[in-house]
C-alpha positions as MATLAB code, in Angstrom:
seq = 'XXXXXXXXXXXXXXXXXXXXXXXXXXXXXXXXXXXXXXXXXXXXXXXXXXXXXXXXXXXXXXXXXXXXXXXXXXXXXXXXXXXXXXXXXX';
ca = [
      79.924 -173.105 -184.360;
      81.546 -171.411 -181.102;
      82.123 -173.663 -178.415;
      82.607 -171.852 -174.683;
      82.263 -173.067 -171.311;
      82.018 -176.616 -171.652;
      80.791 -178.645 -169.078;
      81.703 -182.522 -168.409;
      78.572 -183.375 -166.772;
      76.810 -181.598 -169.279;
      77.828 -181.695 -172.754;
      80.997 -184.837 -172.412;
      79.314 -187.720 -170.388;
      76.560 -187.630 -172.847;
      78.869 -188.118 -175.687;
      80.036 -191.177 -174.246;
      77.730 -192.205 -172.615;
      75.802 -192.661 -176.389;
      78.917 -193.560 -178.296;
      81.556 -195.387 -175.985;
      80.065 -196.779 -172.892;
      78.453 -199.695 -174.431;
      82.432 -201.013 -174.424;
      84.302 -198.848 -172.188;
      81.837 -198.666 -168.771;
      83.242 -200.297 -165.588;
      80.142 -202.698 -166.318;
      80.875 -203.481 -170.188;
      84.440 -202.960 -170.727;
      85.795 -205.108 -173.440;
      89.469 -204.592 -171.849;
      88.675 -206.071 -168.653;
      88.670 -202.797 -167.332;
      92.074 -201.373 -168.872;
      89.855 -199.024 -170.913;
      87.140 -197.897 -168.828;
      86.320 -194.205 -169.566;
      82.988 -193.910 -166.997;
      83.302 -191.312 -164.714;
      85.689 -188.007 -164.695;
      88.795 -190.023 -163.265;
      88.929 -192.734 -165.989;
      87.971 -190.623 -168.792;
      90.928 -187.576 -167.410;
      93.640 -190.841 -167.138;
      92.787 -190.931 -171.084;
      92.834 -187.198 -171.497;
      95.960 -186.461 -169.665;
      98.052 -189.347 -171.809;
      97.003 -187.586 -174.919;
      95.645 -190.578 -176.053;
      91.653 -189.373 -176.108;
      91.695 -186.998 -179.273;
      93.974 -189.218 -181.354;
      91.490 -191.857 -180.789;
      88.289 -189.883 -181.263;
      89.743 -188.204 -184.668;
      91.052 -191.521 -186.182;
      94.729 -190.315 -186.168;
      97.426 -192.707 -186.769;
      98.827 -194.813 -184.372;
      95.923 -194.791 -182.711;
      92.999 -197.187 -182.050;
      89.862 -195.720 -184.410;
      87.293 -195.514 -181.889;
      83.984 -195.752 -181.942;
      84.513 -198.750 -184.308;
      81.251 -198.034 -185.910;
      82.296 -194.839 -187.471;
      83.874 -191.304 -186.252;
      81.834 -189.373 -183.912;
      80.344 -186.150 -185.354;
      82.506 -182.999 -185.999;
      80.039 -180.982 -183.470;
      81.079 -183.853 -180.553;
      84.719 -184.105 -181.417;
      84.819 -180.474 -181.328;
      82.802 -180.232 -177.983;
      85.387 -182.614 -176.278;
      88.272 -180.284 -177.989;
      86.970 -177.082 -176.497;
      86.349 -179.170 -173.392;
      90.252 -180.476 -173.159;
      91.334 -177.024 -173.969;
      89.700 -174.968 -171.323;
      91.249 -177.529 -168.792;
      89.039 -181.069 -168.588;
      87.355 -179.777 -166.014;
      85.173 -182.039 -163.587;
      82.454 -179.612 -163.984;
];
């Protein structure tokens, strides 16, 4: 599959708004908030650590998140191209 001009609004929020939001919204997060990847500025925080793919692809040292299993190779792809062209707020 070819990935190209990926759009936050369009094709990221979704993702976590389905997979990771039920934890990590300003509303529901299980970290009292240290975690909270809602909205372009807390999610980029995550992004620009380099913490967000090591998570997402279950690499070690990192938290495995979701807990309930990986997301699909199609999503953790779509964030990939996403980070890649720049995280843009778009």
């Amino acid at each position: 599959m070819v990935l190209e001009d990926i759009s936050y609004l369009t094709n990221i929020e979704p993702i976590l708004q389905n997979n990771c939001y039920g934890c990590h919204s300003m509303a529901n997060s299980v970290n009292g908030g240290e975690h909270v990847l809602e909205g372009y500025t807390e999610l980029k925080k995550f992004v620009d650590q380099e913490k967000l793919l090591g998570v997402i692809r279950y690499e070690d040292g990192f938290s495995q998140m979701p807990p309930f299993g990986m997301l699909s190779a199609t999503q953790i792809e779509t964030i990939e191209v996403w980070i890649e062209e720049g995280a843009l707020d778009n």
